[in-house]
N, C-alpha and C positions, 0 to 999 in steps of 0.2 A: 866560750861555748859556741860551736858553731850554727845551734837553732837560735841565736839570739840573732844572728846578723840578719833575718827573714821573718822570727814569728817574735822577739820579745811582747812586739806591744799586745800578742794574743794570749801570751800568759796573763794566767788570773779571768779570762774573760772566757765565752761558752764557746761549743763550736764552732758554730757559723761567724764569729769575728775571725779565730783564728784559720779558720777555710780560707777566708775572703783576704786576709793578710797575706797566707799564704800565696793563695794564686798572685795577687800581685806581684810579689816578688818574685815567686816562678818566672814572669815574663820581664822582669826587668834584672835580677839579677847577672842571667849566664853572659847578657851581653858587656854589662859593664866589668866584667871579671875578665873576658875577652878582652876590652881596649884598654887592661891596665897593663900591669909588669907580664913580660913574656916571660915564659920558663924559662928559666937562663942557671946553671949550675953555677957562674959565678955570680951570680946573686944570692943565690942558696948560701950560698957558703959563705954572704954577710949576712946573712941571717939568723946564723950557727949550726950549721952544715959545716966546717972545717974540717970534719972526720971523715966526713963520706967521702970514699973515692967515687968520684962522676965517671971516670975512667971506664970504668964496669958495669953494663946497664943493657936493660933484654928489653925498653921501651925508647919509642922515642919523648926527647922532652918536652913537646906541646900537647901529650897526653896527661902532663900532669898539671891539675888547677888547683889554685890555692880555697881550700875549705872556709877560710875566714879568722881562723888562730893558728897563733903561730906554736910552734912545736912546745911540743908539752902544752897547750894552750887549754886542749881538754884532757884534766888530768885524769891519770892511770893509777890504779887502786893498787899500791905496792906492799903493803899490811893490809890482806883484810881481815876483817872480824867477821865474826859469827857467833850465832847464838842459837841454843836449841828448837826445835819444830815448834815445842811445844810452847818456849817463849812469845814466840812471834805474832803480834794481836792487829799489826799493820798491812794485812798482807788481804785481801780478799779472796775466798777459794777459786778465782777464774784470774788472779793475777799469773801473766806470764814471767814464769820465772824459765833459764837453763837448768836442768837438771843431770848430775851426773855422778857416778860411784866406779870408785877404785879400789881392789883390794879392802872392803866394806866399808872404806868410807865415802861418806854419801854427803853430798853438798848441793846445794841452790842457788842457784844467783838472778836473784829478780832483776828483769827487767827496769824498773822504775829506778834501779840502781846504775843500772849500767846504760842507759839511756843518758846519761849524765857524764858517764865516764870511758865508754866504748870499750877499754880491757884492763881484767882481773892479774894479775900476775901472781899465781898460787902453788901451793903443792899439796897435793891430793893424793894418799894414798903412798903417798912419797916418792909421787912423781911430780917435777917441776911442768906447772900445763901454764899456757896464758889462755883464759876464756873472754871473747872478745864478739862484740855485736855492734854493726854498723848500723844504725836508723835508717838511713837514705837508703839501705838494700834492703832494711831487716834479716841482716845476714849475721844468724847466731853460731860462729865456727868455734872449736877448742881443738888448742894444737899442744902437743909436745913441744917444750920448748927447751928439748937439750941436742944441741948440735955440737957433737964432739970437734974440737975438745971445751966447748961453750957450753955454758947452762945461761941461755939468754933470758931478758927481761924487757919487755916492750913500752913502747910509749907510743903519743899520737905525734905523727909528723904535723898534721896542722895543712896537709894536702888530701886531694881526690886526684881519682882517677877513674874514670868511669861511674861516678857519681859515688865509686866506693872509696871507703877509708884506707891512708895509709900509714902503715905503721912502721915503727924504725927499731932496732936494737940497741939496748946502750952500751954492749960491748965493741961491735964494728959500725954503727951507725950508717947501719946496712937497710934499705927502704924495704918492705914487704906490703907483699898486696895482700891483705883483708880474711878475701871472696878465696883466696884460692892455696895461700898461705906460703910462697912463692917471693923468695929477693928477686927484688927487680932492680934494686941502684945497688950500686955497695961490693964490698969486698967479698960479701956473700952470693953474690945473682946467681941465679939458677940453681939455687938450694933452697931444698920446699922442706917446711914443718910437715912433720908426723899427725895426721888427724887424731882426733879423739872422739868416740863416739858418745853423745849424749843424744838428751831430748828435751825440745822447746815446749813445756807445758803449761801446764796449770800448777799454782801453787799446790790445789786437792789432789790435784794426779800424783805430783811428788811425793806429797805427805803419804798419798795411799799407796804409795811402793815403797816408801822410808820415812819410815813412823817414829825412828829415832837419828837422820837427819839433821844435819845443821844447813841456815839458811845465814846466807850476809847480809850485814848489816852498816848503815854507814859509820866509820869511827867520828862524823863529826856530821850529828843530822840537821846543822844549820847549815852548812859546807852548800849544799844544792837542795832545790826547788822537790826532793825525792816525793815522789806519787803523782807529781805533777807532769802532764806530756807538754815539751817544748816543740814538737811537730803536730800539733792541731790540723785532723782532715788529713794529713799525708799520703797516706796509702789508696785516699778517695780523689786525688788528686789528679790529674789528666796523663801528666808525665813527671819524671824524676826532675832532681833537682840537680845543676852544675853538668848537666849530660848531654854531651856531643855528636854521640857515637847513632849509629841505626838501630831501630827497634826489629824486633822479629814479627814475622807475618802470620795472620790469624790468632796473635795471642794480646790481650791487650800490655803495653809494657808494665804496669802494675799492674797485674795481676799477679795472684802467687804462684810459686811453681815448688816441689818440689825437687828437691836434688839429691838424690844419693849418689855418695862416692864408694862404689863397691870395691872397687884397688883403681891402685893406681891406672891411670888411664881410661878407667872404666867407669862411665858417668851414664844415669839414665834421669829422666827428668818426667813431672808430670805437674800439670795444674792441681794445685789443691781442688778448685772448683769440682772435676773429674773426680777425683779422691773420694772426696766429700760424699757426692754422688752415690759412689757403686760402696762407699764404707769400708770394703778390700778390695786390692787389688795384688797380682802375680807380676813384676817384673824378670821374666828368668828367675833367678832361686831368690831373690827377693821379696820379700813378705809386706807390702806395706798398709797401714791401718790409720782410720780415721775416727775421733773420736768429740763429739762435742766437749765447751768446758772452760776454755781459754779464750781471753779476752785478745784481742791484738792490742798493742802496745803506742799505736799511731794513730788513733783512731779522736776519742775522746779527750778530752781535757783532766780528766782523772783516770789513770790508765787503766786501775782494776773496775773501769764502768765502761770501759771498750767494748764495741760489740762481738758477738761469740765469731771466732775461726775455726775453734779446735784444736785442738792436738792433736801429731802423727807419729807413728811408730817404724822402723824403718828394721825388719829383722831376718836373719837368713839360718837356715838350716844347717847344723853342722853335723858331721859322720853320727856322732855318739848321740844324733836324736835331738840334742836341744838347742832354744833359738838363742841367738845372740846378737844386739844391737850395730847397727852398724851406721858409719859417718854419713848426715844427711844433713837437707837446709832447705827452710823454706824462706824464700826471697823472689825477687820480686822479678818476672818473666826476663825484663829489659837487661837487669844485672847476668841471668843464664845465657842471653844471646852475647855481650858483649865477652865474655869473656870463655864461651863453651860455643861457638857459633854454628858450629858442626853439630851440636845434639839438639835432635827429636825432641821437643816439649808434647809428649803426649796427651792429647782432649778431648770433649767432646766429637 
């Protein structure tokens, strides 16, 4: 797990040890990650990379750092479980869960699960999605995951890049970025997953849009530490973790922002904090909403005791009158400039 290699000794213990673990490490790890193994593709490829072609690739290779496990090291939820709304007695009404519905069916997937496991590999509706959330960005994305003539299934590569997660396919053992959902190594580069629109909420919020909802659950609740945060203090934190790159100006790099993806191409962004604030807000035909309720997930040492963030709605007007959800994210300012450096974070 890769919050062990910087917070284990702050599990189990309150905040302020794991703050204080944290920051340590914060300042000693990026450098000692620097003076080890350089990215090197034939290193990779003793490590079990043999599939990837390196040959094909939209980064360069000292942009990728190793997160601390090695591939498949934090495992991918490839059966999940679920169980009904109504079961579920572990869940506190301000825990952050992903929420999302297809074709009526309606699923959850908390947080305190997937902080553990970074991606779901499901089908929903009877569509094959992977739902997938980075800690280090708090970036909760769900992609389509059929790429003709592929119906892919994801795993953790056990790297960073820009402090974000990278993921690999186990058909072409093709690398994809996280944040953006985008092969970047592999026989696949420059083929982006299909977004899917959901919402980072509260577990109440879910339940009180899907009352008959299933929520995941672990198939083996001794497997991980579930309810427990292995990033104590994180998001209170000064700067990211394993991160290189420049922060943007006037925004603090943690702070949150967020991001809707209105089409392709067409990204607008805004601080929560602002959000928060005016409670709506008009981007162009964009609707977006603020609403207390949701614990952050970084925060506390028990996640559903996080302090409140809220929940955001992200909705657009269509011909026939009614609104409909569209792909959004809330993450952390630093992650939107590195990877969107061209878009406005709009604030105070």
């Amino acid at each position: 797990m890769r919050a062990r290699t910087f917070t284990q000794a702050a599990v189990g213990r309150g905040p302020t040890h794991g703050l204080a673990a944290w920051l340590l490490c914060l300042a000693l790890l990026p450098a000692a990650t620097a003076s080890g193994a350089k990215a090197d593709p034939a290193r990779w490829k003793q490590e079990g990379w043999s599939k990837t072609d390196f040959s094909k690739s939209r980064i360069g290779w000292q942009e990728i750092l190793s997160g601390g496990p090695p591939k498949d090291g934090i495992p991918s939820i490839d059966k999940p479980v679920f169980k009904p709304i109504g079961d579920i007695k572990d869940l506190t009404a301000n825990d952050p869960v992903i929420g999302l519905e297809l074709n009526g069916d309606a699923r959850a997937y908390p947080l305190r699960i997937l902080i553990w496991h970074e991606i779901v590999n499901d089908v929903v509706g009877g569509t094959p999605l992977t739902i997938t959330y980075c800690p280090l960005c708090n970036s909760a994305v769900v992609f389509d995951r059929r790429v003709p003539p592929h119906v892919l299934d994801f795993g953790t590569t056990g790297k960073l890049r820009n402090s974000d997660l990278v993921m690999y396919d186990r058909q072409t053992e093709s690398w994809w970025q996280q944040f953006t959902g985008e092969a970047i190594v592999g026989a696949l580069t420059g083929t982006e997953l299909n977004l899917v629109p959901a919402r980072l909420e509260s577990f109440a919020q879910f339940k009180e849009r899907h009352p008959c909802g299933k929520v995941l659950v672990p198939d083996d609740p001794g497997l991980r530490d579930y309810g427990r945060n292995p990033y104590v203090g994180y998001d209170m934190a000064a700067a990211p973790f394993l991160y290189r790159g420049e922060f943007p100006k006037g925004v603090e790099p943690m702070a949150r922002v967020v991001v809707v993806r209105a089409a392709p191409g067409r990204i607008a962004a805004v601080t929560l904090e602002h959000l928060r604030k005016t409670g709506r807000l008009s981007l162009g035909d964009v609707e977006l909403a603020w609403r207390p309720g949701q614990s952050t997930a970084l925060d506390h040492w028990d996640i559903g005791q996080g302090r409140d963030v809220g929940s955001v709605t992200a909705m657009v007007k269509e011909e026939n009158g009614r609104q409909r959800d569209l792909p959004y994210d809330v993450t952390f300012a630093f992650a939107v400039f590195a990877f969107h450096p061209d878009v406005v974070i709009l604030k105070d």
